[in-house]
Structures are given as C-alpha cells and as structure tokens.
C-alpha positions in Angstrom: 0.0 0.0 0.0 1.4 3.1 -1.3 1.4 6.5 1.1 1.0 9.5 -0.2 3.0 12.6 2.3 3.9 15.9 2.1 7.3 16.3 3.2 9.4 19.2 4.5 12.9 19.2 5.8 13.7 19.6 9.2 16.4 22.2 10.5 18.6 18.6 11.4 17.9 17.7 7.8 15.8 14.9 8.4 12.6 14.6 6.5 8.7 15.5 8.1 5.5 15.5 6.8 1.3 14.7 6.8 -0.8 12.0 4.7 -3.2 12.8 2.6 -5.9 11.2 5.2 -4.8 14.2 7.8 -5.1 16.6 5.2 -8.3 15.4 4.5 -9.5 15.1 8.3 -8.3 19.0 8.7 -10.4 20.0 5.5 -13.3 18.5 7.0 -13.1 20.1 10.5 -12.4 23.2 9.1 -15.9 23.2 6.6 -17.3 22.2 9.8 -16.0 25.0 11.6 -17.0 27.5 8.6 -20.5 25.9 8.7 -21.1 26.8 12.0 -20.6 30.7 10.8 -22.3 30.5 7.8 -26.0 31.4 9.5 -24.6 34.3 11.3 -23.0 35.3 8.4 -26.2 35.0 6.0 -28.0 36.6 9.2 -25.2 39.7 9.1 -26.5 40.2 5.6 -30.3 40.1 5.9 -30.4 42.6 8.6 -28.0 44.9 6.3 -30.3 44.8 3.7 -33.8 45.4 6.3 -31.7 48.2 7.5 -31.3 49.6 4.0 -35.4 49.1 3.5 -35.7 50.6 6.5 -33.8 53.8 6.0 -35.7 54.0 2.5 -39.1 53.5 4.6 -38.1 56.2 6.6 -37.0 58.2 4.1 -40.3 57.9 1.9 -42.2 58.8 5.5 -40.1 62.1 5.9 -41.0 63.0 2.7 -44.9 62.2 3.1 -44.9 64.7 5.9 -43.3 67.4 4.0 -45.9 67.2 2.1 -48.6 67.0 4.5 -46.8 70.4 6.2 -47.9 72.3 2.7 -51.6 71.6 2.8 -54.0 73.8 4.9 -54.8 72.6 8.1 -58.3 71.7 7.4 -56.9 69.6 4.0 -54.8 67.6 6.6 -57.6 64.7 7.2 -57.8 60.7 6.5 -61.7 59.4 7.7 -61.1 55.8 7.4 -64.4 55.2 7.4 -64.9 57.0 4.2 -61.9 55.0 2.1 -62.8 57.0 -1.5 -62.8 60.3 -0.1 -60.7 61.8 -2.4 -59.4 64.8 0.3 -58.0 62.0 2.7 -54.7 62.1 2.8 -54.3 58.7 1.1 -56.1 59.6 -1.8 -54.4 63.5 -1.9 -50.4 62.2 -1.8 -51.0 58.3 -2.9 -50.4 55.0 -0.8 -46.9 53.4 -2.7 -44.4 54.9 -3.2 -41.1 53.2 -5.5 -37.9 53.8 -4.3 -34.5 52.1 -5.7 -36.5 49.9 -7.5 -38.5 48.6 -4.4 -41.9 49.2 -3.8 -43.0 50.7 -0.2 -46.9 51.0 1.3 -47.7 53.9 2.9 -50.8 54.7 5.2 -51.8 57.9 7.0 -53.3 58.8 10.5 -55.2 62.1 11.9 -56.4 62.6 15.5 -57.4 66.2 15.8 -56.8 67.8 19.5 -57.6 70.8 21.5 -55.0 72.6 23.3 -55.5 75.6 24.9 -58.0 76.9 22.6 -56.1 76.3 19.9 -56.5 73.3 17.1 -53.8 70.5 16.8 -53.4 67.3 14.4 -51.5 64.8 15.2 -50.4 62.9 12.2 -48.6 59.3 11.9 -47.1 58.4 8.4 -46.3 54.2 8.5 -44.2 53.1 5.4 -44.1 49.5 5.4 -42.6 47.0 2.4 -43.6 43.5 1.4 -41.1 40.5 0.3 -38.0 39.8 1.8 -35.9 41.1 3.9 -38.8 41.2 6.5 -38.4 44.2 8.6 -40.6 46.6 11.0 -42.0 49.4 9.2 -40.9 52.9 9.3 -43.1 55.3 11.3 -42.6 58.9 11.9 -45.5 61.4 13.5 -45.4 64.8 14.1 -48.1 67.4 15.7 -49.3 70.0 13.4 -51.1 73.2 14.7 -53.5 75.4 13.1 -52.5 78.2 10.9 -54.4 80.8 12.0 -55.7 83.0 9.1 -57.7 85.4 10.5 -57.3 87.5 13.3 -56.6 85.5 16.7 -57.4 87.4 20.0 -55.8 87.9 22.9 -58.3 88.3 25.6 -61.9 88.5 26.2 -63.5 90.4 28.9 -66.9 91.7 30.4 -67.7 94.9 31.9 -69.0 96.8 34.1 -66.6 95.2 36.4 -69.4 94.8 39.5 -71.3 92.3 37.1 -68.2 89.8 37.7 -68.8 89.0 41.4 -66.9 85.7 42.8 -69.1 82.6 42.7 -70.5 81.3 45.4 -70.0 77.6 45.2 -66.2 78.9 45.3 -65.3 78.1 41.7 -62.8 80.6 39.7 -65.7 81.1 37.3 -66.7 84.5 37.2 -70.5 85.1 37.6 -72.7 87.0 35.2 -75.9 89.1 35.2 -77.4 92.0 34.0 -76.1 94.1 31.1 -72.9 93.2 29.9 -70.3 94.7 27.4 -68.2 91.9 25.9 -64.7 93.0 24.3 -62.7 90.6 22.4 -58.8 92.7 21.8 -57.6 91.3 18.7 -53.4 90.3 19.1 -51.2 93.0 18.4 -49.5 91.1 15.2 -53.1 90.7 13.9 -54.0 94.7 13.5 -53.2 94.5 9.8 -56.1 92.1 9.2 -58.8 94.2 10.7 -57.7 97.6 9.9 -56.7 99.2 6.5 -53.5 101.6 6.4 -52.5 101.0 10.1 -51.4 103.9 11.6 -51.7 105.7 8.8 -54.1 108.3 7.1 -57.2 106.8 5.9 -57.0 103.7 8.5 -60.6 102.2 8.4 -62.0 99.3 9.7 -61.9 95.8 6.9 -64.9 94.0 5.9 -64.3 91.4 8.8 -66.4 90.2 11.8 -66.6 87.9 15.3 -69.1 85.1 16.9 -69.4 85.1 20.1 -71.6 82.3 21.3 -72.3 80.9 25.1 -71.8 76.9 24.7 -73.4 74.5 27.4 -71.9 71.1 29.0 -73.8 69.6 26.7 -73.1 71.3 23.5 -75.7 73.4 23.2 -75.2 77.0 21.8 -76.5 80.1 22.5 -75.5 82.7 19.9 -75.1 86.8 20.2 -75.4 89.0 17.9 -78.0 90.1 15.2 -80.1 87.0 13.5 -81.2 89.3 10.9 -76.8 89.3 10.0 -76.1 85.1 10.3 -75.2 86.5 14.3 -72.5 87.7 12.8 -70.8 91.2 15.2 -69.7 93.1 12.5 -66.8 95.5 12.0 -68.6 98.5 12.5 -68.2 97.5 16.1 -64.8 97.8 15.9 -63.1 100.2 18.2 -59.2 101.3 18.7 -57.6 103.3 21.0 -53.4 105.7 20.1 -51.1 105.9 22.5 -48.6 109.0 23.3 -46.8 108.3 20.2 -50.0 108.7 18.0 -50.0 105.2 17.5 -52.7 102.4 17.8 -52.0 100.7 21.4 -55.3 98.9 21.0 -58.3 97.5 19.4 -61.2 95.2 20.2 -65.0 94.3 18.9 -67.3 95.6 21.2 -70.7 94.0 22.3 -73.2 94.7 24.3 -75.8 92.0 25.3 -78.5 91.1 27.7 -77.3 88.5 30.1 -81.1 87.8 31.3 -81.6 85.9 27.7 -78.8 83.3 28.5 -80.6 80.6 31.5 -78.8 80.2 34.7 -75.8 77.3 34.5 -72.3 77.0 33.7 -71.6 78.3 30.1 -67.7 78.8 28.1 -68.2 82.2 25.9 -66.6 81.3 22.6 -64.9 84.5 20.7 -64.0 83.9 16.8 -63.0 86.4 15.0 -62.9 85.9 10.9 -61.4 88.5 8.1 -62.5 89.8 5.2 -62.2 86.1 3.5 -64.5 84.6 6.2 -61.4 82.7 7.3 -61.2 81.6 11.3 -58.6 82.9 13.7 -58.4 80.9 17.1 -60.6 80.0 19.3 -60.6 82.0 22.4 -63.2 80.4 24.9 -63.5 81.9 29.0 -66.4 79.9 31.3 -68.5 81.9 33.6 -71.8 81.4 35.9 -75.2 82.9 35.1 -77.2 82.8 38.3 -80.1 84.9 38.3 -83.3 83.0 40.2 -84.1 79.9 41.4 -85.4 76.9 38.8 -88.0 78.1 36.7 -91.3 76.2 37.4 -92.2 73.0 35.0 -93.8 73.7 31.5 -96.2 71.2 32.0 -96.9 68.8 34.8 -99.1 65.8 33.3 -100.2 62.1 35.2 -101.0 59.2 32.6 -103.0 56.3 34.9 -101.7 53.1 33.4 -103.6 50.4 35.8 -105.1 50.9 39.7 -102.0 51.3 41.3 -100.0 53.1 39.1 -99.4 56.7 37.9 -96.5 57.6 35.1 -95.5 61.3 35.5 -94.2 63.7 33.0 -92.8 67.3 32.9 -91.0 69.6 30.7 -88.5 71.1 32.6 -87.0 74.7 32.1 -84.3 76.1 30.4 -81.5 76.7 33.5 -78.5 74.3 33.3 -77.6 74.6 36.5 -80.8 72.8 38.2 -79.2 69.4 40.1 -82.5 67.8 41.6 -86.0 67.3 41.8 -88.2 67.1 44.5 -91.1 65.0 44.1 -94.3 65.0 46.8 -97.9 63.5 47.3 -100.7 63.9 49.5 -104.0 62.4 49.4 -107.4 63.7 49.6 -110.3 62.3 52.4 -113.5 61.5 51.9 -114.6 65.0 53.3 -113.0 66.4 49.9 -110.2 67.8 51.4 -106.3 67.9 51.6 -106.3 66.8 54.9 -103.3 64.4 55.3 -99.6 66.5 54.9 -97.3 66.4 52.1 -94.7 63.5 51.8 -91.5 63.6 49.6 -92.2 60.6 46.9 -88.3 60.9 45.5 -85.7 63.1 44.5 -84.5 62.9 41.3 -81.8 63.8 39.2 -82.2 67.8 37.4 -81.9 66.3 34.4 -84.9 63.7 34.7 -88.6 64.5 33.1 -90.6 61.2 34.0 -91.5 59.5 37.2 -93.5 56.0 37.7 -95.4 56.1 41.0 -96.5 52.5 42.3 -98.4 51.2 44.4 -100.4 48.8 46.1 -104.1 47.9 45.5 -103.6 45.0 48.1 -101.8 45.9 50.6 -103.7 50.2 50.0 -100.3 51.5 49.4 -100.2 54.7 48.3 -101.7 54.8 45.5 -103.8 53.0 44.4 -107.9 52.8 43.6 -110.4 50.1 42.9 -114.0 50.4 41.6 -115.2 50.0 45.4 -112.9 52.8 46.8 -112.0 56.3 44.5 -108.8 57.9 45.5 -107.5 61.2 44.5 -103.8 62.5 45.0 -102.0 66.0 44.7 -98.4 66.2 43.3 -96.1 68.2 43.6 -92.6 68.8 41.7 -89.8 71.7 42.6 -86.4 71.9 40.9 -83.5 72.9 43.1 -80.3 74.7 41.3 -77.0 74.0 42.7 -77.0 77.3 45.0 -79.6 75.4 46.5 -82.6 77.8 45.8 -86.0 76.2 45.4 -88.3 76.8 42.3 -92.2 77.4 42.3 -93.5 74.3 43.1 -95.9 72.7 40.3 -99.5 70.8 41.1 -100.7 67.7 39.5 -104.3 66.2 40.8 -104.9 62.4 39.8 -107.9 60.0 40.5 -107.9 55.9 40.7 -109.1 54.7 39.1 -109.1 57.1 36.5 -112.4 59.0 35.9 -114.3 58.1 32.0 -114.0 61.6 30.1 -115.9 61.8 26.9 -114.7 64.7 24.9 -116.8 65.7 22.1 -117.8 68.0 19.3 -121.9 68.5 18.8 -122.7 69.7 15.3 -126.6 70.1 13.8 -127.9 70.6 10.2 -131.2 69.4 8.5 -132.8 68.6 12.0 -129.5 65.8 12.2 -127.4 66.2 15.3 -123.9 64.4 14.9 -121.6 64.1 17.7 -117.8 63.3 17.1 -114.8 63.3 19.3 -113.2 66.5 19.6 -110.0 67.0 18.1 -106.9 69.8 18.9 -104.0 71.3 18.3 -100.5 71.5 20.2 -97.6 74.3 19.2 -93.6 73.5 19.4 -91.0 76.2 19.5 -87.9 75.7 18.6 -85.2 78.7 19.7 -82.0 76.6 19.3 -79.7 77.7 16.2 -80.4 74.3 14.4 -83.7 72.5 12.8 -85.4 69.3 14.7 -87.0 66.4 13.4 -90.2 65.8 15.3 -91.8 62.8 16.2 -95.4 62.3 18.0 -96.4 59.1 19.4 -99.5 58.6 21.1 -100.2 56.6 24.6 -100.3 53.1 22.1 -96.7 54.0 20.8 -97.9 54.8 17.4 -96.3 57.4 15.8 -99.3 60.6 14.4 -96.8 63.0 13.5 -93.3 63.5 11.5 -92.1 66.6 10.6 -89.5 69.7 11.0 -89.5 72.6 13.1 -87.1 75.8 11.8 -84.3 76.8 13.8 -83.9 80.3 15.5 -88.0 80.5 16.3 -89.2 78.4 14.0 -93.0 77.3 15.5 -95.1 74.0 14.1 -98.8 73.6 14.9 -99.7 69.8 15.2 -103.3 69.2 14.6 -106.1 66.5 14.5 -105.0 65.5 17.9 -107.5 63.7 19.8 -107.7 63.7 23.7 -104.6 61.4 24.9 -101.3 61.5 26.6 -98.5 62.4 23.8 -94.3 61.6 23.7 -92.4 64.0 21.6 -88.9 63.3 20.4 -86.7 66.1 18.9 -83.5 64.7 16.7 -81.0 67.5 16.4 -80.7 68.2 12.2 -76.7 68.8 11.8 -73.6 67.2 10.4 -72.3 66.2 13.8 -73.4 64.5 17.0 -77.1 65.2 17.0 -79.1 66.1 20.1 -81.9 63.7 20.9 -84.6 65.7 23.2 -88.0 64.7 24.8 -90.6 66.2 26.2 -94.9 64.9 26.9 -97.9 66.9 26.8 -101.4 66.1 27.0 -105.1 66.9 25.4 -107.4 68.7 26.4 -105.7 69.8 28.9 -103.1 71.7 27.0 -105.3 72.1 23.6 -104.0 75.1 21.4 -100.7 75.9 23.7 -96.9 76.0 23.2 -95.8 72.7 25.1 -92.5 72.8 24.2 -89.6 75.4 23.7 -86.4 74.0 22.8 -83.2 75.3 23.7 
C-alpha cells in the first residue's frame, strides 16, 4: 500500500511531513468549523439589507410629511371610514411609493386635538414593504397646529366690572348678570387684518367680523349678535384706542348684550373672529356662571293612569343648566274632599330627569292606588333645586284611581240631524336653538301621528287633529355632527292650542 506525504525538511535535515488522510480530516473540521458561521454570516446580511429598507421606509415617510406640512390645516384629514374620499390624505399624496427599484406602502393617521383653545393634528405616516428582507416598518408622526388666518385674540373680557362677582360655590368662574359689554382685543401682530392703512391716514376698519356664542356642557349653543346678519358682530363694532406716540395701542369688537336671555348654569363664551375672506382665527373660549333665580317652574306637569296602582309622571322642565335635583311629593285627599293628610316627599330625582312612575299597592292600599269600590284622588307636587340650593315654584298635578271616563266631544246640527264626534286639537312647538329638529309624536299606544321639521332660530309647528290622549315628543337634532336627541310629553285637552315645548 502506497502512502502519499507531504514532506518538509527539518532544521537537522531529516525529512517531516502529513498524509493525505490528515489533510483530508483538517479540510473537513475546518468546513465544519466554517459551517457553523455560515447562519450568522447570512444573518449579518439580511439585517443589512432590512436596514437599507428601513432607511428608504423612513426616508419615503419624511418626505410624506413634508408634504402633508404644505396643505392647509383643514386639508390635513384621512376618515377611514370614508376609504374614497378623495381629500383624505391617502387619496391626496397616494399609498406606494417606489424607491431604488422597491416598492413601499404607505398609510396615514389624523387625530385632531384641542389645546388651549387652539386646534392641533397629530399625524402618523407608517411606510411598510412586502417580500424579503422582513423588517418593522418605518413610522414617523409629528403634531401639526392650526395656521391661523384670521385675526386671533388675545383676551376676552366683560364689563361693568361689579357684574363679575366671585361665585358662590367657590369656583374661579366669574358670575354674570345684568347688562354686559363683551370685548374681544384682537393680538397685536393681527392689527393689519382688521384695519386698513394702520397707523396711517385713511386707517378704516376691513370687511371682517366675530361670533361670540355661550356653549353649554352639553353642546348646546347660544348665539349673540343680530339674526337678521347670520349673528355675525360686525366691524362697525370695531373700536381702537393711540397711544402717546399717536399710535394704535389697542383694538377690540365691542358688544353689548343682555345677560337675562342666557338661562342660569355654567356656560364657556366662545370668541371667533374671521377677516374679510371669512377665514377663522383661534378659538378663544373663557367659562362663567349665570345665576339669576331659582329653577323656573315646570312647563307642563301631566299624570298618565296606566292600571289601579299606578301613575306615570311627566314634565318639561325649564331652560336653567344649572338645576341638580327634583323634588317629588304627594298627599292624598279624604272623603270629606279635602287635603287633609300632609305632604310626603315621593323621590328626589336627578335635574336632568322628566318622568316618574309612581306605584303602588291595590292590596296591601299602598299609596296609590284605587279600585271600583274605593276612588282615590292624589296631589303632586314637583320643585327643581339649582345648585345654590334655591327652590323653584313648586308645580300641582291632581290624579284620581281609578281614572275617571272623560268623553270629549264635538256636537254639530244641520237638517234637524245632530252628529256628535270626538273633539279634536292642536298643540304648538318652538324651537329657539340655532339648528332645525325632526319631530316625532307618538300617542299613549306608541304609534307614531306625527313626522315633521320645526325651523331653527324661532321656527314654530302647529300639530293638529289631535284627539284627547297622553302624547311623547322626540326632537333629533338636524346637523352634520353629534345630534341632540330631546324629549318632552304633553297632554289633550288639557293643553289644547298651547306652546308645550320650547327648545333650547
């Protein structure tokens, strides 16, 4: 058997050398040692190449958003619940993007904010690839605030000064009543928007205008100004003021108003002021107290008897926002006919409640209750308390059980014929808020016998054909956003041909 070896010489001279078997054996451990690598190597390279994707992800984002930075704030939007709307952001600056021959996804978020009065967006840009090497995708936000274009203000303030007493309940909120003049000082870099020539000859006031609306916890708004002009406050309300250098050191919209028109509760008085292109400035918003009396007494106080023991209870309540609580009482009358046994508090009830179910018992003669042997008639009476604590005109409802039989009818003769029918009436709803209400009328049996729309601003309907019966009115807010859903009851004959409902 032949061997095969590599041979070297020795520094004694003497030859040395391996076999082709241990050079074989070393090969071997040594791809075995290089195999080992080989994953983290291949690994090494993966991640260099996500990490180039990435960087062109994130590069493809930062370049989304300077877009996004060019548009108008109010172009700056992305309703993904509205996919094709073609001023989303997706659909305004595209969703792929190609970039060193790879393509990249791109999607677009928009949460509007309020901050101090003023309007942010924040908006998230995620660029994200598909195909190997897998990566996370890129995401860059940023926080985008309103670009004011018309005049912004800088304070808002009521006077006479002795209308802004402290409140009571120890809140920081000043408290408002009687006659008040409301000035809104437009910010000193803004001047040039409301006045022509500044400082100069021939300065005169610009085609521009304010709102100034009182806003409830609940949305509800209140607007000053003349209807007959949109409530717009217009320029020629404008006033300015020179200092010792004959320059102008101020200037404001002046306003004077009525406080007794707004009801008693907690309000925030917005200020917006828009120029001569009927483009916003900020918002500048300042909450106050109107206090003036105690709860106004109910609209309407009506009893619906739905068996021998029980009594539902309705009432329209008033237009204060600051009532917290109702009180609810009964007393009974005896068989003399009189009011003989003392009032006793039934409940109290949240402010903002209008209905009441009063049970009782016709077997154990809990109060109350009737049967066809025994007739029992009960007085109620309802009282709003504000949160001063002052007490409003209490309200009286009388009620029999069982219920009496009313026949209401209309007697009509011709010919020598008499014809009697049941009488029929009318109701009237006002509405006073800035926006139009949907109305619907059911009767006691839940079925509706009337659909229709009432104006805003004083808009009145007159429902008719009405026959005697207990009646549940629901008013739907008509606008764009979060609709108001109101209610109110009123009942026939007893409030034929009136205004049982006002809303606010």
């Amino acid at each position: 058997m032949t061997h095969i070896r590599f041979r070297n010489r020795r520094d004694d001279g003497s030859q040395a050398g391996f076999t082709l078997i241990e050079v074989m054996v070393a090969s071997l451990l040594l791809l075995i040692v290089l195999a080992g690598f080989l994953p983290f190597f291949l690994s090494g390279l993966e991640k260099s190449s996500a990490s180039r994707f990435k960087s062109a992800a994130t590069n493809v984002a930062r370049q989304k958003l300077e877009e996004i930075r060019q548009l108008d704030y109010r172009e700056i939007k992305e309703n993904t619940a509205s996919p094709t709307d073609p001023t989303n952001l997706s659909n305004l600056l595209g969703t792929t993007a190609v970039m060193r021959g790879n393509t990249y996804n791109i999607a677009y978020s928009v949460a509007n904010s309020t901050s101090g009065g003023g309007q942010l967006k924040k908006v998230i840009v995620t660029v994200s690839w598909i195909g190997k090497p897998e990566g996370d995708p890129a995401v860059i936000s940023t926080l985008i605030h309103q670009q004011f274009l018309g005049p912004r203000g800088s304070l808002l303030e009521f006077t006479p000064a002795i209308n802004l007493t402290p409140d009571p309940l120890g809140s920081p909120f000043p408290v408002v009543s009687g006659t008040i003049v409301a000035k809104y000082h437009i910010a000193r870099s803004d001047w040039d928007l409301v006045y022509k020539n500044l400082n100069q000859v021939g300065m005169a006031a610009k085609n521009v205008y304010l709102r100034l609306d009182f806003v409830d916890d609940q949305g509800a708004r209140i607007q000053l100004g003349n209807p007959a002009l949109e409530y717009r406050i217009p320029s020629s309300t404008l006033k300015h003021t020179f200092g010792g250098d004959g320059k102008v050191n101020d200037i404001w919209f002046e306003h004077n108003f009525d406080s007794a028109t707004i009801p008693d509760g907690y309000w925030d008085v917005e200020a917006l002021a828009y120029n001569e292109y009927d483009q916003p400035g900020n918002v500048y918003k300042m909450r106050v107290r109107l206090e003036k009396a105690a709860p106004n007494a109910v609209a309407s106080f009506m009893g619906q008897v739905a068996d021998n023991q029980t009594i539902l209870l309705s009432w329209v309540p008033g237009a204060e926002r600051d009532r917290v609580s109702w009180v609810l009482e009964r007393r009974k009358r005896d068989t003399a006919g009189t009011w003989s046994t003392p009032w006793v508090t039934v409940t109290t009830l949240l402010g903002t409640a209008n209905t009441y179910t009063d049970v009782g018992s016709t077997a154990t003669l809990k109060d109350p209750w009737g049967t066809t042997g025994t007739t029992n008639t009960y007085q109620y009476s309802l009282k709003g308390i504000d949160i001063a604590g002052k007490v409003g005109t209490p309200v009286t409802l009388q009620q029999q059980l069982p219920a009496a039989a009313t026949v209401s009818t209309t007697t009509t003769t011709s010919g020598g014929t008499t014809t009697s029918t049941a009488a029929l009436y009318s109701v009237k709803i006002k509405n006073s808020s800035p926006k139009p209400f949907n109305l619907t009328v059911k009767n006691a049996s839940s079925v509706t016998v009337y659909t229709g729309q009432v104006a805003k601003n004083g808009g009145i309907v007159t429902i008719s054909n009405l026959p005697p019966g207990n009646y549940a009115v629901t008013a739907v807010e008509v606008t764009n956003k979060s609709p108001r859903t109101l209610y109110t009851t009123f009942q026939l004959p007893a409030q034929a041909g009136l205004q049982v409902w006002d809303i606010f």
